[in-house]
GUDRENKE-716207 format. One line per field, with one value per residue (C-alpha): x negated, y, z; residue number from 1. Coordinates in steps of 0.5 Angstrom, whole numbers, always signed. Layout:
N
c1 <- X | ...
c2 <- Y | ...
c3 <- Z | ...
seq <- NUM | ...
This chain:
634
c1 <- -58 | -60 | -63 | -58 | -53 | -57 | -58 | -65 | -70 | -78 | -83 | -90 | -92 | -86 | -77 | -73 | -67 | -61 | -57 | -51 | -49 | -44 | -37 | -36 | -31 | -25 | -19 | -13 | -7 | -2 | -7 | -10 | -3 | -1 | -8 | -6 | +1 | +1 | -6 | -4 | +3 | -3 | -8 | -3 | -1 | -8 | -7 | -1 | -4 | -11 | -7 | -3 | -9 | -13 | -7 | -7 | -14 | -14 | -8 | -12 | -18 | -14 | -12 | -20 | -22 | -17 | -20 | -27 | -25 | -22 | -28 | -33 | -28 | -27 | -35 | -36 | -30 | -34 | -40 | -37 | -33 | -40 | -45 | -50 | -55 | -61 | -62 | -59 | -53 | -53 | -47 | -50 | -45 | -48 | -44 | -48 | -48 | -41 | -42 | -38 | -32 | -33 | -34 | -28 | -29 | -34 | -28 | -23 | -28 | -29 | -22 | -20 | -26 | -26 | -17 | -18 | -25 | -27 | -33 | -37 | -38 | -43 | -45 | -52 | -54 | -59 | -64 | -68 | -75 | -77 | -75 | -74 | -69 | -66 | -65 | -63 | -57 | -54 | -55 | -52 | -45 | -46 | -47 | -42 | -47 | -42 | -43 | -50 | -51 | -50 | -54 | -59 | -61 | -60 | -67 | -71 | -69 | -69 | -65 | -67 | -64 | -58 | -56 | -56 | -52 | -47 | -47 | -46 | -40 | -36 | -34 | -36 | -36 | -42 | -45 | -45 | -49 | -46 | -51 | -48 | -54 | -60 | -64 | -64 | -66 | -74 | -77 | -82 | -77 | -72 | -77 | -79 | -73 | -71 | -78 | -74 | -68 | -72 | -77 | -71 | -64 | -63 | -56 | -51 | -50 | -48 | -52 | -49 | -53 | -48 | -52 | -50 | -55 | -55 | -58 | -59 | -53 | -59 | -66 | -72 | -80 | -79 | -75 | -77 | -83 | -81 | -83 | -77 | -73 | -74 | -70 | -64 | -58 | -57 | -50 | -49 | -43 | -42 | -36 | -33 | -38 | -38 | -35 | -28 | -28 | -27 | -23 | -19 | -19 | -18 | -12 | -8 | -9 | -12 | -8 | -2 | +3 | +7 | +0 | +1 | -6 | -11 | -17 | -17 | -21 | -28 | -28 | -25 | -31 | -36 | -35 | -35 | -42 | -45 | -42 | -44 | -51 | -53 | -48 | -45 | -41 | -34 | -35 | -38 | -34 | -27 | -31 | -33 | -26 | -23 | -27 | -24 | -18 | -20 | -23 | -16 | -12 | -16 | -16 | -8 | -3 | +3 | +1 | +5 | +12 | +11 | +14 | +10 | +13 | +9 | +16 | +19 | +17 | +20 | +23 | +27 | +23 | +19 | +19 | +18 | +10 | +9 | +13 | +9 | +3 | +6 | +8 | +0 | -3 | -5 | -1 | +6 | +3 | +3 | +9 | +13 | +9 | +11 | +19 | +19 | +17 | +22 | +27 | +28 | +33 | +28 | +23 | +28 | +30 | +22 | +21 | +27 | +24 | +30 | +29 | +31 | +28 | +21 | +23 | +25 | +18 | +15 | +19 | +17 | +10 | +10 | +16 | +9 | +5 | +8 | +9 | +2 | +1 | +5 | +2 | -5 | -4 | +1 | -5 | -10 | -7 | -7 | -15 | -17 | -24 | -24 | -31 | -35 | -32 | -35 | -33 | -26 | -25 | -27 | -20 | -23 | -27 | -20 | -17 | -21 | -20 | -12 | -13 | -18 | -12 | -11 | -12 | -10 | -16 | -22 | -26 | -27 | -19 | -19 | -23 | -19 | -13 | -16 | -20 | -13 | -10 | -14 | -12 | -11 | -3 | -3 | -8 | -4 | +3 | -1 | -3 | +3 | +7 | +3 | +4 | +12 | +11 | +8 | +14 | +19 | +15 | +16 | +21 | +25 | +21 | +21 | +25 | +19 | +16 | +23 | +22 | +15 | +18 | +24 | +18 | +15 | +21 | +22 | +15 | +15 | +22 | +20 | +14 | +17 | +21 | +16 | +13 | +19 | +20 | +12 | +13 | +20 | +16 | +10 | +15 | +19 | +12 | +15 | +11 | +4 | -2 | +1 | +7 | +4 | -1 | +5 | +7 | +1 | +0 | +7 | +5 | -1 | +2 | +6 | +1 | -2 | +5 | +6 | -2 | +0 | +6 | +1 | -3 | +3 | +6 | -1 | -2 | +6 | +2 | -1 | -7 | -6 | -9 | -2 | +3 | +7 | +5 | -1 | -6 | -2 | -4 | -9 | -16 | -20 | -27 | -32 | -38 | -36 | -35 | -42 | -45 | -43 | -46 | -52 | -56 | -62 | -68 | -73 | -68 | -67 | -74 | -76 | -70 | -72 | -80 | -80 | -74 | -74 | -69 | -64 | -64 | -67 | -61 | -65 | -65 | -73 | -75 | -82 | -83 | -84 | -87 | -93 | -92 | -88 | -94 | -99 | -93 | -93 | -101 | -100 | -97 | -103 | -108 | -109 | -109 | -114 | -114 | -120 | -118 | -124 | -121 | -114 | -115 | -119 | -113 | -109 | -113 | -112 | -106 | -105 | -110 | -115 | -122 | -125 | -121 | -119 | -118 | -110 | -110 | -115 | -109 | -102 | -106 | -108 | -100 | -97 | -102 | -99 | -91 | -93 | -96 | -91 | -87 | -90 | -93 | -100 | -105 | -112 | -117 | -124 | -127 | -128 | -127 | -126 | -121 | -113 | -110 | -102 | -97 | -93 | -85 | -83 | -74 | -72
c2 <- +54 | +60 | +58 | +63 | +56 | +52 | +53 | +54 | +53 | +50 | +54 | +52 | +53 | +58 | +57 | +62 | +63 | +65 | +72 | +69 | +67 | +61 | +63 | +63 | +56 | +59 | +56 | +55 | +61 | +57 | +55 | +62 | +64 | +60 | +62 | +69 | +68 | +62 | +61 | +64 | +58 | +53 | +57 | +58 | +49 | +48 | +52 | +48 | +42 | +42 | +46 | +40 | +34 | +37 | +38 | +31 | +30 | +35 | +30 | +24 | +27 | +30 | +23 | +21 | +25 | +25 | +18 | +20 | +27 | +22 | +17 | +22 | +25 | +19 | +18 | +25 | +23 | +16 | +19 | +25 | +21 | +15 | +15 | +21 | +20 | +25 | +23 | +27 | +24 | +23 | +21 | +19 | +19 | +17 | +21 | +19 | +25 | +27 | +32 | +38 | +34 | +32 | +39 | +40 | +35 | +39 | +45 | +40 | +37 | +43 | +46 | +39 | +39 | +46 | +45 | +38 | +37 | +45 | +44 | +49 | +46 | +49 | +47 | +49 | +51 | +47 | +52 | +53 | +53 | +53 | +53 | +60 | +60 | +55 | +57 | +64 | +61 | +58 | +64 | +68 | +62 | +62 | +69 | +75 | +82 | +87 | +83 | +87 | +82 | +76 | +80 | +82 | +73 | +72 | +76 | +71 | +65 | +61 | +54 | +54 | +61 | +59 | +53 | +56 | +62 | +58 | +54 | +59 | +62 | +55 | +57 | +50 | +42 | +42 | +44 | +40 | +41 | +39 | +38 | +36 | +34 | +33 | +31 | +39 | +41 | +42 | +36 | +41 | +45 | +39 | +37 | +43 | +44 | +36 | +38 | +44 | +42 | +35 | +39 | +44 | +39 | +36 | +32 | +38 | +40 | +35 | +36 | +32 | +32 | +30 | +29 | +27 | +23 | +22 | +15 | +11 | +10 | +10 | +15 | +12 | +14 | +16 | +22 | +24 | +21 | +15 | +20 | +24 | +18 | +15 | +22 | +21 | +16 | +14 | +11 | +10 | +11 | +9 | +13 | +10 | +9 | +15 | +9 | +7 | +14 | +16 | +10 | +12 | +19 | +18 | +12 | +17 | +23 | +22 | +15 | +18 | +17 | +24 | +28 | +29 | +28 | +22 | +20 | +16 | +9 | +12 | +18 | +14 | +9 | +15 | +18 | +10 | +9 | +15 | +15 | +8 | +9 | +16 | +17 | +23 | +26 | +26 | +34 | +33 | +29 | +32 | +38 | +34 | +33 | +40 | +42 | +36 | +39 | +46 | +43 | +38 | +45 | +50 | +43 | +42 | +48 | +42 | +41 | +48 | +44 | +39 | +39 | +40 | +36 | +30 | +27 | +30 | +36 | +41 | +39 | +45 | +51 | +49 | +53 | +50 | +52 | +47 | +42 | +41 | +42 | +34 | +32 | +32 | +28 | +22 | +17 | +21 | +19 | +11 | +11 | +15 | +10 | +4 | +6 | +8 | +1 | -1 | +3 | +5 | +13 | +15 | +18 | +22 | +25 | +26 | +30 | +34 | +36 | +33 | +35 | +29 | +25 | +28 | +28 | +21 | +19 | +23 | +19 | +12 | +15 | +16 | +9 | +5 | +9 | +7 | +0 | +0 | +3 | -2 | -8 | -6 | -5 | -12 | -16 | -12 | -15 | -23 | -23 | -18 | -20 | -27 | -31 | -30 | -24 | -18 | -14 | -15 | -14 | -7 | -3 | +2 | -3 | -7 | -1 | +1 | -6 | -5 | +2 | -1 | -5 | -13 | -14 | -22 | -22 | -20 | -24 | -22 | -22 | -29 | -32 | -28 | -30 | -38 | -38 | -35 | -41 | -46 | -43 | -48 | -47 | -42 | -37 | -38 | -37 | -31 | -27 | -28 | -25 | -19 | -18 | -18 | -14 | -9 | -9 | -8 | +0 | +1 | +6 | +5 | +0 | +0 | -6 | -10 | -10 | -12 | -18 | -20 | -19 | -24 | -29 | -28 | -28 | -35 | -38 | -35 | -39 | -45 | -45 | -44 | -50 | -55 | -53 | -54 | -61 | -62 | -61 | -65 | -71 | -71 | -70 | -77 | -80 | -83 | -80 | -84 | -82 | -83 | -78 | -73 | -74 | -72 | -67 | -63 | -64 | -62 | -55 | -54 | -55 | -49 | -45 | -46 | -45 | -38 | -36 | -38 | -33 | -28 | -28 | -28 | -22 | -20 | -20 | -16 | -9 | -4 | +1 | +8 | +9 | +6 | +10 | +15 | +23 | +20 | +26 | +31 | +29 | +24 | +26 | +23 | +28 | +23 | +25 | +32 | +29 | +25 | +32 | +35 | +28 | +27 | +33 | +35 | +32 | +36 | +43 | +40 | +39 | +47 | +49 | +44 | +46 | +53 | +56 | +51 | +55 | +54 | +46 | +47 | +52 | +57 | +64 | +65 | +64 | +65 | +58 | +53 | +46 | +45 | +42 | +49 | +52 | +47 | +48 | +56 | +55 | +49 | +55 | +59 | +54 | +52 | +44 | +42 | +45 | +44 | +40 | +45 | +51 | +48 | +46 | +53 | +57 | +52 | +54 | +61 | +60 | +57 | +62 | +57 | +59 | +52 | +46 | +42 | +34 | +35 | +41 | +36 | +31 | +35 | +37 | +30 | +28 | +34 | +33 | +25 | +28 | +32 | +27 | +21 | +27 | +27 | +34 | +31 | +25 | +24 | +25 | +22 | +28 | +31 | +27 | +33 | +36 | +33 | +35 | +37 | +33 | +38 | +38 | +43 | +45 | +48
c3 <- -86 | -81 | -74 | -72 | -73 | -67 | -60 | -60 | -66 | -65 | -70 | -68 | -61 | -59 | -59 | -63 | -59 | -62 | -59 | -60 | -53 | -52 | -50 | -43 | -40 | -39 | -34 | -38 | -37 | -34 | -28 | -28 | -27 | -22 | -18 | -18 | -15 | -10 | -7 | -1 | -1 | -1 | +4 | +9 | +7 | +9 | +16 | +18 | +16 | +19 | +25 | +26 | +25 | +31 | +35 | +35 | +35 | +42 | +45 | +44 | +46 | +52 | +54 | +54 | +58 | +64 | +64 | +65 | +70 | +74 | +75 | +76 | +82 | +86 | +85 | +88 | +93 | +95 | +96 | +101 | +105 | +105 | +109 | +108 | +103 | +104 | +96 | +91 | +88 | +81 | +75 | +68 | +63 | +57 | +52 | +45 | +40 | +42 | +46 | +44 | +46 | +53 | +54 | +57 | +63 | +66 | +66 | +69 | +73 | +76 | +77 | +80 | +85 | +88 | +89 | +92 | +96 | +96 | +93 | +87 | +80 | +76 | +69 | +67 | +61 | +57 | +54 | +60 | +59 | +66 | +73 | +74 | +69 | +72 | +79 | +75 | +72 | +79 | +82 | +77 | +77 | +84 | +88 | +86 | +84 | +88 | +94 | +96 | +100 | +96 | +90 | +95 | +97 | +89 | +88 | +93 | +88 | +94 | +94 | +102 | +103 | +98 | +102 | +109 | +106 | +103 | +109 | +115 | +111 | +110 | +102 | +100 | +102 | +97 | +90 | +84 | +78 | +71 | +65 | +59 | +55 | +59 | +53 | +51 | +58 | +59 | +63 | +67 | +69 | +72 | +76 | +80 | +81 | +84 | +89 | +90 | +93 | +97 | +100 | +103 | +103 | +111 | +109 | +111 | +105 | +100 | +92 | +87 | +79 | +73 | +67 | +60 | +56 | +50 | +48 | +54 | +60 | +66 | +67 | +65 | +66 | +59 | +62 | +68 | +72 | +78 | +84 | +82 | +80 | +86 | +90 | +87 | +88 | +81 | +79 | +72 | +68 | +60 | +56 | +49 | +44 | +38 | +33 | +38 | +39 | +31 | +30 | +36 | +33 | +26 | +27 | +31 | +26 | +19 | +18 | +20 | +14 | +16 | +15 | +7 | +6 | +6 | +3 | -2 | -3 | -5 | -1 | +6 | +4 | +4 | +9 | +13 | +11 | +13 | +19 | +21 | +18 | +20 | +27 | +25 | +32 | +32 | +31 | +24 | +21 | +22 | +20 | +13 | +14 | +14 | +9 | +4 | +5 | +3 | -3 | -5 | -3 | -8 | -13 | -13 | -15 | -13 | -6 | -4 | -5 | -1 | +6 | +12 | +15 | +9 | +7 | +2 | -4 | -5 | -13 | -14 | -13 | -19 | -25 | -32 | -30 | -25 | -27 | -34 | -29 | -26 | -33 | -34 | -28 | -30 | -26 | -28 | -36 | -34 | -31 | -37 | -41 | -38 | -37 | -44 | -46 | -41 | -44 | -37 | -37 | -31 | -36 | -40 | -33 | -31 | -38 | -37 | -31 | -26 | -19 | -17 | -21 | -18 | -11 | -11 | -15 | -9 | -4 | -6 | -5 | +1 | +2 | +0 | +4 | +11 | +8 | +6 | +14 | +18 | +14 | +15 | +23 | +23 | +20 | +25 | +31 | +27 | +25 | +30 | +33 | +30 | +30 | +24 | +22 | +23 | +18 | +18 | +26 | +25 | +24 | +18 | +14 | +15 | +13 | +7 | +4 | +5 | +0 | -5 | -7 | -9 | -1 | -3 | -7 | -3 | +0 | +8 | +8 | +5 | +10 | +16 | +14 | +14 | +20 | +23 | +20 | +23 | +31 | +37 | +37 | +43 | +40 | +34 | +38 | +42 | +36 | +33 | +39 | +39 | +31 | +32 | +38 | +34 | +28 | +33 | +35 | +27 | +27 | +21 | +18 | +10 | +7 | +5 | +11 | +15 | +10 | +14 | +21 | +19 | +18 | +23 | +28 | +25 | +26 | +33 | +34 | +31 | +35 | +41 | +40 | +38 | +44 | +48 | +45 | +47 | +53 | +54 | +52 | +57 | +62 | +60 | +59 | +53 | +47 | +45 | +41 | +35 | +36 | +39 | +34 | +28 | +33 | +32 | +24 | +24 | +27 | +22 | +18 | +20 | +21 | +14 | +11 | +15 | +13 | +5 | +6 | +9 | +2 | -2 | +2 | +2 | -7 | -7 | -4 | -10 | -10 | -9 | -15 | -19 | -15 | -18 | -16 | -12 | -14 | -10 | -2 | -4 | -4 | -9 | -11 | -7 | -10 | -7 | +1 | -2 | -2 | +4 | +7 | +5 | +5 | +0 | +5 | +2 | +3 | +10 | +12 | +10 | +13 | +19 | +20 | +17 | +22 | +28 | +32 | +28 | +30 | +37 | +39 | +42 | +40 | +41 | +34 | +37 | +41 | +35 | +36 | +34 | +27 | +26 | +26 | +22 | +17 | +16 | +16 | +10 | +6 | +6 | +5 | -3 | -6 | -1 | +6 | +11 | +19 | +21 | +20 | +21 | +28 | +29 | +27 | +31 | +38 | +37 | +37 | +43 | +46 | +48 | +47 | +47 | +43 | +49 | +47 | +49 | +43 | +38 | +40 | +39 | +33 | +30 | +32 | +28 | +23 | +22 | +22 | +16 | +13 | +15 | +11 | +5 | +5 | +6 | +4 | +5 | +0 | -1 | -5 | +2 | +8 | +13 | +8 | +6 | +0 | -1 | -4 | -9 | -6 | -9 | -11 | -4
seq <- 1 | 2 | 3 | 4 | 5 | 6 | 7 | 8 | 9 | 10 | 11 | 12 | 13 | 14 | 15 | 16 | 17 | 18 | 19 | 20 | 21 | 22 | 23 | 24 | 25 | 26 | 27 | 28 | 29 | 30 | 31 | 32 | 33 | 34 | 35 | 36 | 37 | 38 | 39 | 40 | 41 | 42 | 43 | 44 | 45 | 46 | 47 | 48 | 49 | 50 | 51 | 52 | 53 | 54 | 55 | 56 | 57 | 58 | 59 | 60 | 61 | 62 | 63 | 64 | 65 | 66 | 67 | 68 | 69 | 70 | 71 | 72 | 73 | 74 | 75 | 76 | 77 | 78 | 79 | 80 | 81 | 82 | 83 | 84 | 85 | 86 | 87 | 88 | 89 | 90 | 91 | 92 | 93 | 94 | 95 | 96 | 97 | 98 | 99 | 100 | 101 | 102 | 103 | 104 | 105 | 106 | 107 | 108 | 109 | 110 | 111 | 112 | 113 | 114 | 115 | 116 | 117 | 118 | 119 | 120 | 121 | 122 | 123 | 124 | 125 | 126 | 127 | 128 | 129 | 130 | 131 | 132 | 133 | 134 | 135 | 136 | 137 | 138 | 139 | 140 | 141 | 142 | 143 | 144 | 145 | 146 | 147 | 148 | 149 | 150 | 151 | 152 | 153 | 154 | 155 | 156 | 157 | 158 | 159 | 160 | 161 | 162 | 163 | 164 | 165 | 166 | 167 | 168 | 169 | 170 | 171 | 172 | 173 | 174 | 175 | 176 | 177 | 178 | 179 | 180 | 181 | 182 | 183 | 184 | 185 | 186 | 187 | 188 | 189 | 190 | 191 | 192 | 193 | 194 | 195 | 196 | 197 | 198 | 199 | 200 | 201 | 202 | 203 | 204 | 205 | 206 | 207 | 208 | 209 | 210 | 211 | 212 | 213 | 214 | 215 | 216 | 217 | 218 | 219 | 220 | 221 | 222 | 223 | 224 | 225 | 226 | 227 | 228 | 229 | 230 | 231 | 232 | 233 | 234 | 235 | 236 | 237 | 238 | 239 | 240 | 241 | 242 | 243 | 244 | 245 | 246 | 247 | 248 | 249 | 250 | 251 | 252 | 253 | 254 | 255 | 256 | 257 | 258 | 259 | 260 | 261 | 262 | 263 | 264 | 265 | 266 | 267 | 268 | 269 | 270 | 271 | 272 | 273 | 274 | 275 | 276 | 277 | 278 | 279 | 280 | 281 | 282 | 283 | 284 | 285 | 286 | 287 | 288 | 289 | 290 | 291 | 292 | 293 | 294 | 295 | 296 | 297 | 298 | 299 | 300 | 301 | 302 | 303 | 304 | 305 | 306 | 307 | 308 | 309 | 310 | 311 | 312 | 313 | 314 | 315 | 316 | 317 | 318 | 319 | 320 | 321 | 322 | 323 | 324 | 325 | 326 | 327 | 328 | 329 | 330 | 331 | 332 | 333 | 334 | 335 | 336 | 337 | 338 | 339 | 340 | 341 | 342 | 343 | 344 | 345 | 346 | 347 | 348 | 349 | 350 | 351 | 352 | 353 | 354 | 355 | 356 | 357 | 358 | 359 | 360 | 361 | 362 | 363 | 364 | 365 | 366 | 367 | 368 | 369 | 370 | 371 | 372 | 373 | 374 | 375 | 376 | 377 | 378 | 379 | 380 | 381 | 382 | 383 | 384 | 385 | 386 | 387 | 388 | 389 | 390 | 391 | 392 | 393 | 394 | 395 | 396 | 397 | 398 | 399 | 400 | 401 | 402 | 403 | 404 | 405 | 406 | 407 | 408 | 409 | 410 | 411 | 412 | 413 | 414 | 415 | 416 | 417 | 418 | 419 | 420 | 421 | 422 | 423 | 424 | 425 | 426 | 427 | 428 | 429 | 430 | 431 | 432 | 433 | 434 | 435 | 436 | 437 | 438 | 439 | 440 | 441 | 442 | 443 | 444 | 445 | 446 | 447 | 448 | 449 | 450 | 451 | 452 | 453 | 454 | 455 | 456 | 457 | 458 | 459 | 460 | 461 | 462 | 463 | 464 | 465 | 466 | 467 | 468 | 469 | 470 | 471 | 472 | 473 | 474 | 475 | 476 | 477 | 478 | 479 | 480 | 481 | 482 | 483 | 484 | 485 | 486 | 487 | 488 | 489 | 490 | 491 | 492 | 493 | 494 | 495 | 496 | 497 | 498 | 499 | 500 | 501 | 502 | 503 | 504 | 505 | 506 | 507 | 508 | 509 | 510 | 511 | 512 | 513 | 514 | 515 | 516 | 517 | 518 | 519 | 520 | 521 | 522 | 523 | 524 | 525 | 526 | 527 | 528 | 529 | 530 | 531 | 532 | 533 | 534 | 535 | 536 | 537 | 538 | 539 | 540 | 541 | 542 | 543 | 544 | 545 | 546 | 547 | 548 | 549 | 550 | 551 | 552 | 553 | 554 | 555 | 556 | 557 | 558 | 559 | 560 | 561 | 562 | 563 | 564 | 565 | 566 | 567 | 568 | 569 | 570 | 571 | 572 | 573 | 574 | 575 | 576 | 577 | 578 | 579 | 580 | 581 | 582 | 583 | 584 | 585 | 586 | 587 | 588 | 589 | 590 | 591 | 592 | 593 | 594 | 595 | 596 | 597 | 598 | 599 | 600 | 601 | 602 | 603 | 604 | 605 | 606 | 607 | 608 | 609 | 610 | 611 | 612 | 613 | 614 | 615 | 616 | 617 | 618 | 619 | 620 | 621 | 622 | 623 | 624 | 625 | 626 | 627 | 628 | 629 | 630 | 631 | 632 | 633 | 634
């Protein structure tokens, strides 16, 4: 036998591989076929879908942010019509990681105090370095160049100046500063310029400071120092945490059942667990979503027939092409198995490719999708915010366990559900009324879930009239222990009987996963969505240290921190490097000629970051010298 027949053959020391090359896998002709002609229908189906999904979001958002606009005018409002304060007035907003969203309060903001209390809102820029880039920017807002004299008082940067000119013309009540992420803005610089404006303020002329805080609702010592917190007024205001946020977002949009794509059980619990744990902003993960979406249109040639609108696909324009393209997705396979041994004629009709047929598959789809849908939400409302049941109280970890399939058989659901059970009668009746109170906002609820509406209304109907005769009997003063005891029993008895009927309901509800053309709109690549979530960590530390401007969003590339510029002196050093020479080079580059003991200090903390990295550890061949780790695979 030839060593040409093997992939590679070992004679002594050396591999002899062949020049044979393996043939290249290739697409099959009927896919190639179908990509050549119609991916512009599948692109231009993402467009219109991922137009609609933010379209949503933005009036969600909308309705958010008209609430935070209106908080933040009545405390200027208050504040204006108050007594005067010579402090500066303050709002903090803690707006978490989801900055990007609120940015458009401060246009709004800005709109609605210049028309109503004729005042000037500027919103500041976050990459200031130092006070004179602060003081340029407010100028630059304020002042108009081809005014001589204007542009003549924006050349002094004199906030005394300012204050007067502004006051003299009578152009506004009063200034107000918006910075959206204070956290960003240098320490330094803020600092000045508040001595600025206290040492030249005389009460006339009113400044207010919007600040968007990241982590905290409330300045503390470790922002900015106490002399500085004490000349402010600080009034602190908390926005919707970033979790009720998403899940606000995601119910309105994502969850909807006329958006023709949702995630499946996997991907939906990927993208859960890393925003749980790693708080993405509300910004990453629509664009996380975006990019699933993209991906599912390029994976599935048959999501071009579905209608737009989510409801319906369009069966009769398929060719012979697509319609075998169907006939291979594994759920239509177990669905013509389990007809043929029902000797039931609808798969006949799906192998002859009956538009109908296809259509009225696609329509049972969605019809035990809204099913699904409707009786998440109604069990919501029963087991939401129950004691001892944290993880089911959440609507999206609900939510997961809905799509997963046999919902009746987990754990967390059982325990709600009995926990519900065991309510004091008015809690009981209560949560119930708010359940059938959400039915009745179904528009043209499926048959399965009007069965479950018809239960409820009995219960609450029966309820009603035990509390009823409960009442009649204390008024007649005619009831004893006993009988109001039976009462009682009578009424758990209820209770428990409806939660059993819950459970029963519950266990008719099938997975996704088993319906009929469920490949088309349901996203189901996890590990690809994995991907994108959770980044390669040596990558993103290379990334991180070597080009810092990239994450700072700063466009100087030549400001980097200290532990920067350790990392670009690491790649030059061999296995071991010398702290001697490292500090030497350090200091040189902060253009110092003697090593201060701030220098050995910032210059033991970045040391300490990059070994608390991996990048280096002590060696005991020589004390003064550390050696590298080897990361490599950027």
């Amino acid at each position: 036998m030839e060593a040409e027949e093997f992939t590679s053959v070992s004679t002594g020391c050396f591999v002899v591989k062949p020049s044979k090359r393996r043939d290249p896998v290739s697409l099959p002709a009927l896919y190639q076929e179908e990509i050549q002609e119609h991916y512009h229908d599948r692109y231009d189906w993402y467009k219109h879908i991922k137009e609609s999904l933010m379209n949503t979001i933005e009036s969600v958002l909308c309705t958010i942010n008209t609430t935070t606009v209106k908080n933040i005018f009545n405390f200027v409002k208050k504040e204006m019509v108050g007594t005067k304060h010579l402090g500066i007035y303050t709002l903090t907003i803690k707006v978490g990681v989801n900055y990007q969203e609120y940015l458009p309060v401060y246009e709004k903001i800005s709109k609605i105090l210049n028309t109503n209390l004729k005042m000037k809102c500027i919103t500041l820029s976050s990459h200031c370095a130092d006070v004179t880039g602060l003081l340029k920017d407010i100028f630059h807002q304020l002042l108009d160049n081809c005014n001589e004299e204007e542009r003549r008082l924006a050349k002094t940067l004199s906030i005394k100046g300012l204050f007067q000119y502004i006051s003299s013309h009578g152009q506004f009540n009063g200034l107000v500063l918006c910075i959206p992420r204070f956290d960003a803005i240098s320490t330094v610089a803020f600092e000045n310029f508040i001595q600025l404006c206290s040492s030249t303020m005389d009460g006339s002329f009113p400044l207010f400071l919007i600040l968007g805080l990241s982590t905290g609702s409330e300045l503390s010592s470790e922002w900015v120092s106490s002399s500085t917190i004490s000349q402010l007024k600080v009034e602190a205001m908390t926005l919707m945490s970033p979790t009720l946020l998403l899940e606000q977002v995601l119910f309105e949009s994502l969850l909807n059942p006329s958006l023709p794509f949702k995630l499946s059980y996997r991907t939906f619990e990927v993208l859960l667990s890393r925003f749980s744990l790693s708080n993405y902003s509300l910004h990453d993960v629509l664009k996380t979503i975006q990019v699933a979406m993209l991906s599912h249109c390029c994976r599935q040639p048959l999501v071009r027939f579905v209608r737009k609108s989510g409801n319906k696909i369009n069966a009769s324009d398929m060719g012979d092409a697509e319609k075998a393209l169907l006939l291979q997705l594994p759920s239509i396979q177990d669905y013509v198995e389990k007809q043929v041994v029902s000797n039931k004629p609808t798969a006949l009709k799906l192998l002859e490719g009956d538009a109908e047929t296809i259509q009225n598959l696609y329509m049972e789809c969605q019809t035990n999708y809204i099913t699904l849908h409707m009786s998440f939400s109604i069990i919501h409302c029963l087991i939401h915010r129950l004691p001892g049941n944290h993880l089911v109280s959440k609507p999206l970890e609900l939510y997961s366990f809905f799509i997963q399939g046999s919902v009746s058989e987990i754990k967390e659901v059982c325990v709600a559900l009995k926990c519900f059970g065991m309510l004091q009668k008015n809690s009981f009746l209560e949560r119930l009324e708010t359940a059938y109170t959400k039915y009745e906002s179904f528009e043209t609820p499926p048959p399965k879930v009007q069965l479950l509406g018809k239960v409820m209304k009995m219960q609450i109907d029966e309820m009603k009239l035990d509390h009823e005769n409960e009442s009649i009997e204390k008024e007649n003063r005619a009831s004893n222990i006993s009988q109001q005891k039976a009462l009682n029993e009578k009424i758990a008895k209820e209770q428990k009987s409806f939660v059993s009927r819950l459970e029963n309901y519950l266990s008719t509800l099938t997975a996704p996963t088993t319906w009929p053309m469920h490949e088309i709109v349901w996203y189901s690549e996890y590990t690809e969505l994995q991907s994108l979530l959770m980044g390669k960590c040596r990558t993103a530390l290379h990334r991180g240290l070597s080009s810092p401007h990239l994450y700072l969003q700063t466009t100087d590339s030549s400001s980097k921190p200290d532990i920067c510029h350790l990392y670009d002196h690491y790649h030059e050093h061999g296995r071991l490097i010398c702290l001697h020479d490292w500090i030497q080079s350090y200091n040189s580059y902060l253009g110092g000629k003697k090593i201060s003991n701030e220098t050995h200090a910032r210059f033991i903390r970045a040391v300490s970051e990059l070994q608390f990295m991996g990048y280096l550890k002590p060696t005991k061949r020589k004390t003064d010298h550390v050696a590298k780790l080897s990361l490599m695979g950027y």
